[in-house]
N, C-alpha and C positions, 0 to 999 in steps of 0.2 A: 596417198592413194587409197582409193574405196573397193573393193573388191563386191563385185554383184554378181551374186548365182543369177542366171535369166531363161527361160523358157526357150526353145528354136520360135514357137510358136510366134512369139515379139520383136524376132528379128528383123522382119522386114519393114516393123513399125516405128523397131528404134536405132536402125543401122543411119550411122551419121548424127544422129541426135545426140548421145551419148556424153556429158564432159570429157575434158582432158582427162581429168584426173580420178576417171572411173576406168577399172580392168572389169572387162565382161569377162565371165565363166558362164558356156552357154552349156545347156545342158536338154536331151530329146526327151528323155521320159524322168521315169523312176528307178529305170536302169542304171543310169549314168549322172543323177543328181548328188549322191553324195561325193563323186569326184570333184563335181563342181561346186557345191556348199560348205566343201571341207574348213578351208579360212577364209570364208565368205565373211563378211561384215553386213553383207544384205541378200535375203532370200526370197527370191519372187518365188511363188507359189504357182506352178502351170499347170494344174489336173484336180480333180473333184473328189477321186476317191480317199476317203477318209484314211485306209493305214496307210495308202501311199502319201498324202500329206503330213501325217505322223513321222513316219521312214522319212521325208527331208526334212523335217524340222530337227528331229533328233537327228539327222546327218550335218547339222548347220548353228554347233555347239557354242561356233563365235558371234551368231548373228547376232546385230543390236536392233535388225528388224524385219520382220516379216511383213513382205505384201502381196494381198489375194486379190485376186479381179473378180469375186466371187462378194457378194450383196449382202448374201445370210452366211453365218460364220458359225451355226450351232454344228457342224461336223468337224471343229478344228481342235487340238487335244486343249485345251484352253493353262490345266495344272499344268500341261511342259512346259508350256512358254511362259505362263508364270514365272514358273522355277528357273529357266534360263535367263530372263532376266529382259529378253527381246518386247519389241513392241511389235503391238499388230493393226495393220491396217486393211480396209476391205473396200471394195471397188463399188459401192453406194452408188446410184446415178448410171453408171456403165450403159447395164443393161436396160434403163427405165424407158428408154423409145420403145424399143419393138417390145416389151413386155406390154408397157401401155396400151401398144397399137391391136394388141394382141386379145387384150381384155376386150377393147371396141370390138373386137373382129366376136367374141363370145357372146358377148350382150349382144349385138345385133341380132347375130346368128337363135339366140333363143328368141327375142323379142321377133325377131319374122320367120319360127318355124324352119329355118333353112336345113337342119336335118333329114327332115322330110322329103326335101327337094331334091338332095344327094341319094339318100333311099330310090326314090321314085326314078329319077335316071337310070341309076346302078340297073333297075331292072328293067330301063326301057319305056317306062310308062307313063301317059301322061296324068298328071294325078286324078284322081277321080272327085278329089273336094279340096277346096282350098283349105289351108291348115290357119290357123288363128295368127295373126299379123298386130303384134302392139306397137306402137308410136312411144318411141324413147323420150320427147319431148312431155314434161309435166309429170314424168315416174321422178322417183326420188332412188336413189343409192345412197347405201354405207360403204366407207372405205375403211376398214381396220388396220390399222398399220398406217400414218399419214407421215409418210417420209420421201426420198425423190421419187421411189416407185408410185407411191399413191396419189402424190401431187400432180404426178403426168398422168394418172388415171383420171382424175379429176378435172384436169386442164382439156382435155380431148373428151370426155363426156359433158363438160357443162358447154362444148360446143353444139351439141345434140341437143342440148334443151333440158338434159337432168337437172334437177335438183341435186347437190353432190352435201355430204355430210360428211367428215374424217373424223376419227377415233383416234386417238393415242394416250401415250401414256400423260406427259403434262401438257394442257392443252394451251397454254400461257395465253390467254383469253382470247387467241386468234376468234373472227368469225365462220360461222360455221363448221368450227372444230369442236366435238367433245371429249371428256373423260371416261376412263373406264366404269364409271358409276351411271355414267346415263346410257351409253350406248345401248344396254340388255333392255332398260324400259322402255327405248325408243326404236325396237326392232319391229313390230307391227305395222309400222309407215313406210318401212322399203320395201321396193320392190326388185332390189339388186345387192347383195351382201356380197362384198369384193376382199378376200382378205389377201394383203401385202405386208403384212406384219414380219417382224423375226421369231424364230422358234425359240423360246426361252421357256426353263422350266416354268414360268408364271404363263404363258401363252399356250402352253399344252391343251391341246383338244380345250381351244377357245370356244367354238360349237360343238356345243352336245347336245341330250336331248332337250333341256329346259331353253335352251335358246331358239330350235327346230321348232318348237313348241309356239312359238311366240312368234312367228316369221307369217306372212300371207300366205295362202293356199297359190297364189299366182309368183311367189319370190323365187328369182333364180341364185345362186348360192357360185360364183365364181373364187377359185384357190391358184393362184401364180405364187406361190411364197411355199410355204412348207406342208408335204402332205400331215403331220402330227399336230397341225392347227386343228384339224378336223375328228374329234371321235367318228371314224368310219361305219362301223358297224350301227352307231347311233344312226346317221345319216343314211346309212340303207333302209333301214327300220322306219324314220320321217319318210323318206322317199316313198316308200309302199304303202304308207297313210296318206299319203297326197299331199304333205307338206313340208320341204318346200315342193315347188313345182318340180324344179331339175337341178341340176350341178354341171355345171364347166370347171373341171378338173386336171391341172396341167402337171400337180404334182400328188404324189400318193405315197402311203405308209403302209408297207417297204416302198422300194422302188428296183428293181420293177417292179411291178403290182403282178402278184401269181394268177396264174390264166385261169383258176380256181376261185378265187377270192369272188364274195359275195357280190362287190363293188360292181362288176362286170356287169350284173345283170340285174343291178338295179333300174326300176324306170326312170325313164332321163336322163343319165350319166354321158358325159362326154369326156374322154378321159384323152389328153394330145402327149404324155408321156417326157415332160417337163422340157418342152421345145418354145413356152413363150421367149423368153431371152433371147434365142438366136436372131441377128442381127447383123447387117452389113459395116456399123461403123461401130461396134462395141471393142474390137480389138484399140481402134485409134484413139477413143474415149479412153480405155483403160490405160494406154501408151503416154496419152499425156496430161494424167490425173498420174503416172508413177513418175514420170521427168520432173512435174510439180513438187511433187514430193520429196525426189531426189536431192532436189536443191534446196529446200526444207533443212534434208536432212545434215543435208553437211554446213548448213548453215546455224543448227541447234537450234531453229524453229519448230514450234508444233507440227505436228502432221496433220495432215487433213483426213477425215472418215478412219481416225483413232479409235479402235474397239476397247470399250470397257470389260476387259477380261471379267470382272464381277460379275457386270450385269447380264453379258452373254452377247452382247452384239453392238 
């Protein structure tokens, strides 16, 4: 018998699905997780905030593994779970629809001005000059970070007519994938920098200024992945030179971002307060990428979207 800590939240996803020979231990918050993690052998992870992810992992002393429905895993205590001994796995893919969908919905939105148009209602008025309107078709994007998130970023913009480019770490000579060695040279030909990357100490403030520097006076700068990809303050500073043009910004460093912070009132900032992910079929995605798993696990197979505790994600 498997004993599984599980979120309320997955219940209705995975009631009746479950093996025989799994006991659920359900559990609503962070309240009541370590009653239910206590001789857990499996710990689903159902909340975002980092000590209360901490508080269940150190409440889940026996687990031999951790799973998050969560993409980026730089907020997980990484030395615990080391030291316990546990594996970690992360919900890759989950969220990559309506994240993707989400990007399209940003690009668009700069490439036709559509800020504007929201402005000009809010106050009633019909605008007095059309705002500048670019054709997605024949622009070029970079995609930093070229993994399920970026692949369905790409897959849904190169139906628009982009040019799409992905960045990663080994590019194993896919086409139109590069290395971290070319992508800084090759920033002056996009006109959409999309970062989906993980936050890892090597990926910290991946734009700063010398890459700002180097972007077109007309490039928009799109962040669905972690706001500490971005030097902020750098990027307010580019912004008030006129370069890049603007920023679609879903996540920020802190978060929330203070009603003070410079950020605010940079020109062009669009800031959605890290709402790409939500999605109507992310829970049943994550429901059964963990039943996959499940039976993975009690079969001493691999797991699937295994985090390299080392690397960070």
């Amino acid at each position: 018998m498997v004993k599984v800590a599980l979120p309320e939240l997955l219940r209705r996803e995975l009631d009746g699905r479950l093996p025989a020979d799994v006991e659920p231990a359900w559990y609503r918050d962070a309240t009541d997780v370590a009653q239910a993690s206590a001789d857990a052998d499996v710990l689903v992870i159902g909340f975002i905030d980092p000590e209360e992810i901490r508080h269940a992992v150190e409440s889940a002393p026996r687990a031999r593994w951790i799973s998050t429905h969560a993409a980026g895993v730089d907020h997980y205590p990484f030395e615990l779970i080391r030291r316990s001994g546990a594996l970690l796995t992360k919900g890759a893919g989950v969220n990559a629809v309506p994240i993707a969908e989400s990007v399209v919905l940003f690009v668009l939105s700069a490439a036709k001005s559509f800020p504007l148009y929201v402005a000009s209602n809010a106050e009633h008025a019909w605008p007095a000059e059309r705002p500048p309107a670019t054709e997605l078709t024949g622009t070029a994007a970079l995609v930093l970070g070229y993994g399920h998130i970026g692949r369905a970023v790409a897959d849904r913009l190169r139906a628009f007519g982009v040019q799409v480019t992905g960045a990663r770490r080994h590019p194993d000579g896919e086409s139109d994938v590069i290395g971290p060695a070319e992508w800084r040279q090759r920033l002056p030909e996009f006109d959409w920098v999309l970062l989906t990357a993980a936050l890892t100490p090597g990926t910290r403030h991946l734009l700063s200024t010398p890459e700002f520097a180097r972007m077109k006076s007309s490039a928009w700068v799109v962040n669905i992945a972690r706001g500490g990809l971005i030097d902020q303050p750098a990027l307010v500073a580019a912004l008030r030179e006129g370069r890049p043009r603007g920023a679609y910004l879903d996540v920020t460093d802190p978060e929330p971002l203070p009603s003070d912070d410079p950020l605010w009132l940079a020109p062009n900032v669009f800031i959605t307060g890290h709402s790409a992910g939500r999605g109507t079929g992310s829970l049943a995605r994550y429901a059964s990428l963990f039943l996959d798993n499940l039976a993975r696990f009690d079969a001493g197979q691999p797991l699937t979207n295994l985090v390299d505790l080392g690397e960070g994600y």
